[in-house]
Structure formats: C-alpha cells, structure tokens
C-alpha positions in Angstrom: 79.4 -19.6 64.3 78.7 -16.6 62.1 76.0 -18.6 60.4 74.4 -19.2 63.9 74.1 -15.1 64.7 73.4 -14.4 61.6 70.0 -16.2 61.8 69.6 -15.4 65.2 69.9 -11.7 64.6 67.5 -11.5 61.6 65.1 -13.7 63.3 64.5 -11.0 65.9 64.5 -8.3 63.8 61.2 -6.6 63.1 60.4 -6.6 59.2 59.6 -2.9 57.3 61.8 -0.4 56.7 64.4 -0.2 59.0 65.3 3.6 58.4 61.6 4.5 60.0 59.9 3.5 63.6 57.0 1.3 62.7 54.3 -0.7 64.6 53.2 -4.0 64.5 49.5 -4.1 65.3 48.7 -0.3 64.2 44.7 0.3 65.1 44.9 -2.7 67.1 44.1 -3.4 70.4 46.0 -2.1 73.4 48.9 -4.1 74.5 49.8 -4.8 78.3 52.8 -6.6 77.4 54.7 -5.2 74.2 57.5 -6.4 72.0 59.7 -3.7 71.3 62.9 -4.6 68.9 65.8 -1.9 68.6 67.4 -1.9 65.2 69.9 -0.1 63.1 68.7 2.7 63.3 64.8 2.6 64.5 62.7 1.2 67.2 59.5 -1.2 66.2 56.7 -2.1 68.9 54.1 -4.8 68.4 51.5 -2.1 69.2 50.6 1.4 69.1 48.8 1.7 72.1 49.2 0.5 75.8 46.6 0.3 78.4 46.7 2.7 81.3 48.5 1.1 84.0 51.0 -1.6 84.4 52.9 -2.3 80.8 55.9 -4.7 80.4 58.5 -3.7 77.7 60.0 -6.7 75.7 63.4 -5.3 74.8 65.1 -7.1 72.1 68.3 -5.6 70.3 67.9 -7.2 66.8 70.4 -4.7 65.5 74.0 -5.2 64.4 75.3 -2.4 66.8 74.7 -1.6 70.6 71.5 0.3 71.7 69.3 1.2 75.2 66.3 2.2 75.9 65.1 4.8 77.8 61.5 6.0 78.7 61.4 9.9 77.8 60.0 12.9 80.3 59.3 12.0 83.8 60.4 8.2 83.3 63.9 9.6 83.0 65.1 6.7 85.7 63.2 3.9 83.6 66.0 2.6 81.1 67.8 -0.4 79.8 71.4 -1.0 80.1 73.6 -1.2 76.6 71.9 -4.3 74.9 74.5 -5.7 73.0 73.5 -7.0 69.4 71.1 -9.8 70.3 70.6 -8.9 74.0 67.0 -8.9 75.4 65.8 -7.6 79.0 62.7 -6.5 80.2 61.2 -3.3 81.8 58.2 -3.1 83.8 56.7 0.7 83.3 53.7 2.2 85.5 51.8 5.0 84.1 49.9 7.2 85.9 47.6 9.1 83.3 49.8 9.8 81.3 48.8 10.3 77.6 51.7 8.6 75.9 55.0 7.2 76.3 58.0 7.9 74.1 61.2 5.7 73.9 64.3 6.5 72.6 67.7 5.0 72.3 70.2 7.5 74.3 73.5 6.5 72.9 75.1 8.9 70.7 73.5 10.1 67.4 71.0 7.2 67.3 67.8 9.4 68.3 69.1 11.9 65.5 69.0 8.8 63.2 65.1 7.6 64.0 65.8 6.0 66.9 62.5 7.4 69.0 58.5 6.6 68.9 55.7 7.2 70.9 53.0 5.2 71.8 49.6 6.4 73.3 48.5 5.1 76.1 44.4 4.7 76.8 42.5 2.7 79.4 40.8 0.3 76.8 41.6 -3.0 78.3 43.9 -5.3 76.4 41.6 -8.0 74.6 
C-alpha cells in the first residue's frame, strides 16, 4: 500500500523546485482551464496567464501534508476545503476585469513558507 501512494503522490506533483511557486507554460498562451498542484511548500499552475472571464481551477494536493486554496482580495468566499494529501476538487472562478488573481494556501504558516502566486489575467483568448 505505501508503494501505491507513493507513486500516486509523486505522479501529481509538479516537477522544479519545490521551495519556489513556478509555472508550467510561462509566456504561453492563456489558460481557461488550469492545473494548479499544491505542494510542500509551494503552489505550481500550468500557466501564467488566464483569460478574462470564466477560468476553472484544477486543484490537486500533490503534497505530503494538508493544504487549501483560497482566491485572495475580493474572491475571499472562493476557496477549497482541506485537500488532504492526494485530494483533487475543482473551482470555477469568474473575473470581472480584474488584472490578476493570487492564490494562496490559508492554513497556518504555509503562505509564510511560499505558498502564494499570482497569475495575470488578460482577454487574449485561450488557443
């Protein structure tokens, strides 16, 4: 059994250094749907940029501990619950001209730790 998480947790997790927040697709295209994998201790998106609009957030905890999500500012009431190591969910965000979106985990110490990026958002259309 601990074979079986073990490659189930590393095959989620996002590769680079997990000490920094990093992106997938940096310069890329915008994303409409984004991957976005919470690790011990940083957050990594498959893009840097979402389009203006309607944006779905692929949460996946590929960490070894428990972290959320939360969309900063205004999108206060736009969060995941505790994602267990290995737990996935989904949020469906709306922007309204804003020029960027920041997550963050909210649990304790984590966003001290590098838990916390921002993406821009711009009304290219996805590709």
């Amino acid at each position: 059994m601990w074979v079986l998480l073990a490659v189930t947790v590393s095959a989620c997790a996002p590769t680079g250094d997990p000490a920094a927040p990093s992106t997938v697709a940096a310069d890329g295209p915008p994303a409409d749907t984004l991957a976005v994998g919470l690790t011990d201790f940083a957050i990594a998106t498959s893009a840097d940029r979402v389009v203006d609009g309607t944006v779905t957030l692929e949460v996946t905890n590929a960490g070894a501990t428990a972290h959320d999500l939360r969309i900063a500012g205004d999108r206060a009431d736009l969060r995941t619950d505790v994602l267990p190591p290995g737990g996935t969910t989904t949020i469906t965000v709306t922007t309204a001209g804003e020029d960027a979106l920041t997550l963050r985990c909210t649990l304790p110490g984590h966003r001290r730790q590098g838990m916390e990026t921002s993406l821009s958002v711009t009304t290219e259309p996805p590709p």
